[in-house]
Residue frames relative to the residue before (quaternion, step in Angstrom):
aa qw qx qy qz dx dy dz
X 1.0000 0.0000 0.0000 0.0000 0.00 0.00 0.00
X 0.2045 -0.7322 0.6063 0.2331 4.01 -0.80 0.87
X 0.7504 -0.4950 0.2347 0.3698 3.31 -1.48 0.32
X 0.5227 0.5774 -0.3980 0.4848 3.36 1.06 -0.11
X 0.7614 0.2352 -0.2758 0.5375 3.39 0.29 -0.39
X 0.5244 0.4971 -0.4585 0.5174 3.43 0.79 0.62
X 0.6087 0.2755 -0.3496 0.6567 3.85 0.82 -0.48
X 0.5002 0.4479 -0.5366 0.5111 4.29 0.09 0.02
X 0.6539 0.2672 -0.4576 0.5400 3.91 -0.07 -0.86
X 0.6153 0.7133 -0.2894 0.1697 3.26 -0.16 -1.11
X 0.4843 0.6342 0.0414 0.6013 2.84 1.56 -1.43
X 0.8103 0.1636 0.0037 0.5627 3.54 -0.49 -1.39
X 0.7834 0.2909 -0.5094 0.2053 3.50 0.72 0.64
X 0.2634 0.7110 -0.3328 0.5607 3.21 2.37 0.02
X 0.7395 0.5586 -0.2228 0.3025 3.78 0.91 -0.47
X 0.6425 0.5114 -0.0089 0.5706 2.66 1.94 -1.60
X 0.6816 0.4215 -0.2599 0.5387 3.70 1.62 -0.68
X 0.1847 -0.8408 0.4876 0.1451 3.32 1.41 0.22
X 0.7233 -0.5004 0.0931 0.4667 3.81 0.45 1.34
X 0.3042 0.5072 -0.6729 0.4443 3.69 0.86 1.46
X 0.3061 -0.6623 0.6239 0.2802 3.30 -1.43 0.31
X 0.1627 -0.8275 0.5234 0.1218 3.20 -0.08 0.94
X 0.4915 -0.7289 0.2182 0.4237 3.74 -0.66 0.29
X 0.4330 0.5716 -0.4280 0.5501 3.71 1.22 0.16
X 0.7117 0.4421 -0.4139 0.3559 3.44 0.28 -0.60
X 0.6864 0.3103 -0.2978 0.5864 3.82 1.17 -0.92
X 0.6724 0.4056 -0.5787 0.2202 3.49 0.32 0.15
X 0.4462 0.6554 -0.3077 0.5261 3.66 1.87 -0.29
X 0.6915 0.4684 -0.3793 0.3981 3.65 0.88 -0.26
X 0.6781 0.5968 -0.1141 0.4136 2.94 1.38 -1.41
X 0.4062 0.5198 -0.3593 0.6600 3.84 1.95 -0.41
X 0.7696 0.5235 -0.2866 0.2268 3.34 0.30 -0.63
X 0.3910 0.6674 -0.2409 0.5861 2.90 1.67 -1.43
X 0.9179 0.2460 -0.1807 0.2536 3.15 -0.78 -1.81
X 0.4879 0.6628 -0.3882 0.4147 3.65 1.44 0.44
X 0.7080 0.4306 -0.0962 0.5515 3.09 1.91 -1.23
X 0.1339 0.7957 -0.5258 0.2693 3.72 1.58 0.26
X 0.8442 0.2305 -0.1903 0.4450 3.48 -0.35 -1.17
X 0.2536 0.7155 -0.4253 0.4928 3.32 1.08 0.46
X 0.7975 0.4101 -0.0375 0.4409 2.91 -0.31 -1.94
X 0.6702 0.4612 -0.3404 0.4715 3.59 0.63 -1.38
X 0.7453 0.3407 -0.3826 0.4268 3.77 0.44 -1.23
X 0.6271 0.4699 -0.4829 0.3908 4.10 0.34 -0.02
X 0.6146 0.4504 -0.3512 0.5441 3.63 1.16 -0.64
X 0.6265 0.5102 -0.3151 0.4980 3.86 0.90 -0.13
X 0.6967 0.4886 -0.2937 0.4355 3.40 1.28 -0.66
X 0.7388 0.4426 -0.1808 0.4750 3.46 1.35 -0.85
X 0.1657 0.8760 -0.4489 0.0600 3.83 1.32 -0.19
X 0.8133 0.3605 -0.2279 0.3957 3.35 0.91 -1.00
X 0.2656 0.7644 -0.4551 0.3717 3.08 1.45 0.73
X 0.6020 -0.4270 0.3678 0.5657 3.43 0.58 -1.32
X 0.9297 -0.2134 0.0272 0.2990 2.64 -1.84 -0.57
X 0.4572 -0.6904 0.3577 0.4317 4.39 -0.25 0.40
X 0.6517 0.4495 -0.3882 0.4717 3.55 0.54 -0.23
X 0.8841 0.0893 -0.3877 0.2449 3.26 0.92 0.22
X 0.0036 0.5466 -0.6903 0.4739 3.32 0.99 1.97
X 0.7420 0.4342 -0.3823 0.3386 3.39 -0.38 -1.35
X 0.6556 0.5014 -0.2963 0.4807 3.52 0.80 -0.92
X 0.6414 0.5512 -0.2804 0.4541 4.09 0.73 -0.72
X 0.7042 0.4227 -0.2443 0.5155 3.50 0.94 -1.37
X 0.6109 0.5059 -0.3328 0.5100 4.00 1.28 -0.82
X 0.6169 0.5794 -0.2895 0.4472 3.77 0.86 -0.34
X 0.6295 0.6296 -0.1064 0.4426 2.95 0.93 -1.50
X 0.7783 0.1928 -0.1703 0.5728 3.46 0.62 -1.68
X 0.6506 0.4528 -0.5191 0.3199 3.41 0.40 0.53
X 0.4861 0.6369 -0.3164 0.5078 3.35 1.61 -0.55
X 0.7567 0.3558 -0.1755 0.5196 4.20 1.24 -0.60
X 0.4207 0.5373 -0.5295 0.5040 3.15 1.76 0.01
X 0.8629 0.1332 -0.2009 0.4441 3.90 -0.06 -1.04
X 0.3825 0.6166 -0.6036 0.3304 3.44 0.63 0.79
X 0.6821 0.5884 -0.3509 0.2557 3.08 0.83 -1.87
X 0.4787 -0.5700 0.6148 0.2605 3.60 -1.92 0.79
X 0.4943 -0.5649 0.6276 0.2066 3.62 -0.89 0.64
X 0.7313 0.4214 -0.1428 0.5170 3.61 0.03 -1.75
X 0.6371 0.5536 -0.4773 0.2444 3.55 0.40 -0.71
X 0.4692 -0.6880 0.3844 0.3984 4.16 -0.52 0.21
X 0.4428 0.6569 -0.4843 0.3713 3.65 1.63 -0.11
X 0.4366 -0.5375 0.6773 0.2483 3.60 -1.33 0.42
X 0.4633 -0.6301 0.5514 0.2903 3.32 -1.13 1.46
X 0.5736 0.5295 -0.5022 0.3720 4.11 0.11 -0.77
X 0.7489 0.4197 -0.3168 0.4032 3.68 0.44 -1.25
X 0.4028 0.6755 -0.3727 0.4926 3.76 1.57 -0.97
X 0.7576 0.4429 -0.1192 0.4645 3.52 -0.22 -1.39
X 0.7140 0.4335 -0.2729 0.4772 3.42 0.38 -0.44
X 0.6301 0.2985 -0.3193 0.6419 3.86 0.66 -0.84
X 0.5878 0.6305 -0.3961 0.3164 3.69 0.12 -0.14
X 0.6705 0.3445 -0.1749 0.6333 3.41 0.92 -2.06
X 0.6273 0.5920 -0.4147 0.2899 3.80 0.55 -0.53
X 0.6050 0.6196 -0.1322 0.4822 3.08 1.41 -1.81
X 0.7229 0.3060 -0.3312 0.5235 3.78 0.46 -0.96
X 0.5478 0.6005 -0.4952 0.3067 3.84 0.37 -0.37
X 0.6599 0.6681 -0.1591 0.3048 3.09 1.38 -1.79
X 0.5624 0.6292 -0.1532 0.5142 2.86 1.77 -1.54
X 0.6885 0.5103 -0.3163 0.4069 3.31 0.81 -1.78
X 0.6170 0.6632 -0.2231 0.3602 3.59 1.04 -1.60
X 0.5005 0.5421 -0.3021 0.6036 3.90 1.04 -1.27
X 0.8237 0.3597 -0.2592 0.3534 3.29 -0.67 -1.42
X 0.6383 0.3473 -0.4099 0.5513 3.78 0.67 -0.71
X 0.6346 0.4903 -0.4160 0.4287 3.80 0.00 -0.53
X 0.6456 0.3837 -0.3811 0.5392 3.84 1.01 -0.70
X 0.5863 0.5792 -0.3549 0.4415 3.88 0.57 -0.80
X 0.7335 0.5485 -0.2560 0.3091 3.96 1.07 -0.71
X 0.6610 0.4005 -0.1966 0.6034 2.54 1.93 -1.20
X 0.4895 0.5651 -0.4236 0.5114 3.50 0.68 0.31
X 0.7133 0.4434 -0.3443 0.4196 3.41 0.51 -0.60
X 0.5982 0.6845 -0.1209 0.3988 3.08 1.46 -1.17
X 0.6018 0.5193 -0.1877 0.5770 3.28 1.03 -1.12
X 0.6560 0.4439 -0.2613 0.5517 3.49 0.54 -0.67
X 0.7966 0.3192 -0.3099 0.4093 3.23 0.12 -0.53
X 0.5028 0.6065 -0.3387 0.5145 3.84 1.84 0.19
X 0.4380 -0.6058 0.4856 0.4532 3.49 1.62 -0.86
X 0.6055 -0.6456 0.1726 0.4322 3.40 1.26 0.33
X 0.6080 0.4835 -0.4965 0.3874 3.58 1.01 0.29
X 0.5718 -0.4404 0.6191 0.3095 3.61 -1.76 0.63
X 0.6848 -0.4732 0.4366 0.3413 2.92 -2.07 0.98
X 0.8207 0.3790 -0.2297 0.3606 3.44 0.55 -1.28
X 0.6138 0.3749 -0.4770 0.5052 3.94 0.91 0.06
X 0.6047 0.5145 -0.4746 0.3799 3.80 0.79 -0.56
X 0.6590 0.5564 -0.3354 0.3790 3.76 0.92 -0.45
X 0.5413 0.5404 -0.2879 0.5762 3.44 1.49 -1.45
X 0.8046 0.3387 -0.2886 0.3931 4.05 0.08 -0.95
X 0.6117 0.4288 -0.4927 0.4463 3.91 1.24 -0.05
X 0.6447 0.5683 -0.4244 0.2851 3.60 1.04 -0.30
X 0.6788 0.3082 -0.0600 0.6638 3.54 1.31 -1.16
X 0.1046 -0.8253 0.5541 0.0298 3.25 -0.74 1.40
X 0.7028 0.2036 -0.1931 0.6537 4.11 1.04 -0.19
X 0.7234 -0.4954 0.3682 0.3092 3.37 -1.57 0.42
X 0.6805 0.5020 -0.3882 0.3664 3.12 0.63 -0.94
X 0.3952 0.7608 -0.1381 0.4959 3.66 1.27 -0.59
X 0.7244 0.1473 -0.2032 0.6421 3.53 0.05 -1.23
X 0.5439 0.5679 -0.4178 0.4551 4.06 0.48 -0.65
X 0.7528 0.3056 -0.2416 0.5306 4.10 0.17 -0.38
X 0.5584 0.4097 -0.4692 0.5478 3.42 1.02 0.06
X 0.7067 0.4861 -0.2928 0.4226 3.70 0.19 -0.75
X 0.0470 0.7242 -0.6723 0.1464 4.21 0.29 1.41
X 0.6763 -0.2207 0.5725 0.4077 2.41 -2.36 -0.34
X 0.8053 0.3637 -0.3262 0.3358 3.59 -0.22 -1.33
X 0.5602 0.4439 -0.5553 0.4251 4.28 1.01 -0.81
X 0.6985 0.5929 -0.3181 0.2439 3.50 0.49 -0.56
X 0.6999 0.3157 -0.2481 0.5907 3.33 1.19 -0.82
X 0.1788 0.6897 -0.3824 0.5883 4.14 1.53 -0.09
X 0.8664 0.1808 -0.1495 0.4408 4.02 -0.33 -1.31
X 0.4787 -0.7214 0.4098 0.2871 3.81 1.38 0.28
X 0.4259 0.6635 -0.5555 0.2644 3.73 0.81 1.06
């Protein structure tokens, strides 16, 4: 049987068990899974400095189960390549959102200013100030 017709059973039996877990159905998930292991391992290897490993491992397990019963059968895409931009794609996603969630935290814990306006505003302290810094030459000086 090729992997397509492994996500088709797959499929039509998650349908037919109408949310029982029947035991063919997890043992048909779990063939699956463990086909897509090194998958999983190399996206949870790709994202490490995200945080914590158990939960990559959790994102990429979510993920390929979330493209196991998304995927189109009929469609002409090969499930392997499906799955892959998918577990990749949600990591990426996962990866953004923790990286936005840091610097949020961060900010906050500055009182809301960024490293780089909290420097610019301790250097220039009145308008007249931040206006004579700002030329023709700081500008052409930074290569825009």
């Amino acid at each position: 049987m090729n992997m397509k017709e492994q996500v088709r059973e797959y499929q039509k039996l998650s349908k037919d068990s109408l949310g029982s877990q029947s035991d063919e159905l997890c043992d048909l998930y779990y063939e699956l899974e463990e086909s897509f292991r090194p998958l999983l391992k190399a996206a949870v290897y790709r994202y490490r400095w995200v945080g914590n490993t158990d939960d990559l491992k959790q994102v990429a397990r979510i993920s390929f189960y979330q493209g196991l019963v998304q995927y189109d059968c009929d469609s002409p895409v090969f499930f392997e390549y499906y799955i892959k931009r998918k577990v990749f794609g949600d990591m990426r996603s996962y990866a953004r959102k923790m990286g936005r969630d840091r610097e949020r935290e961060l900010l906050w814990m500055d009182g809301g200013e960024s490293d780089s306006d909290s420097g610019i505003l301790n250097t220039l302290t009145n308008r007249e100030e931040i206006d004579e810094s700002i030329n023709w030459q700081s500008i052409l000086d930074c290569g825009i």
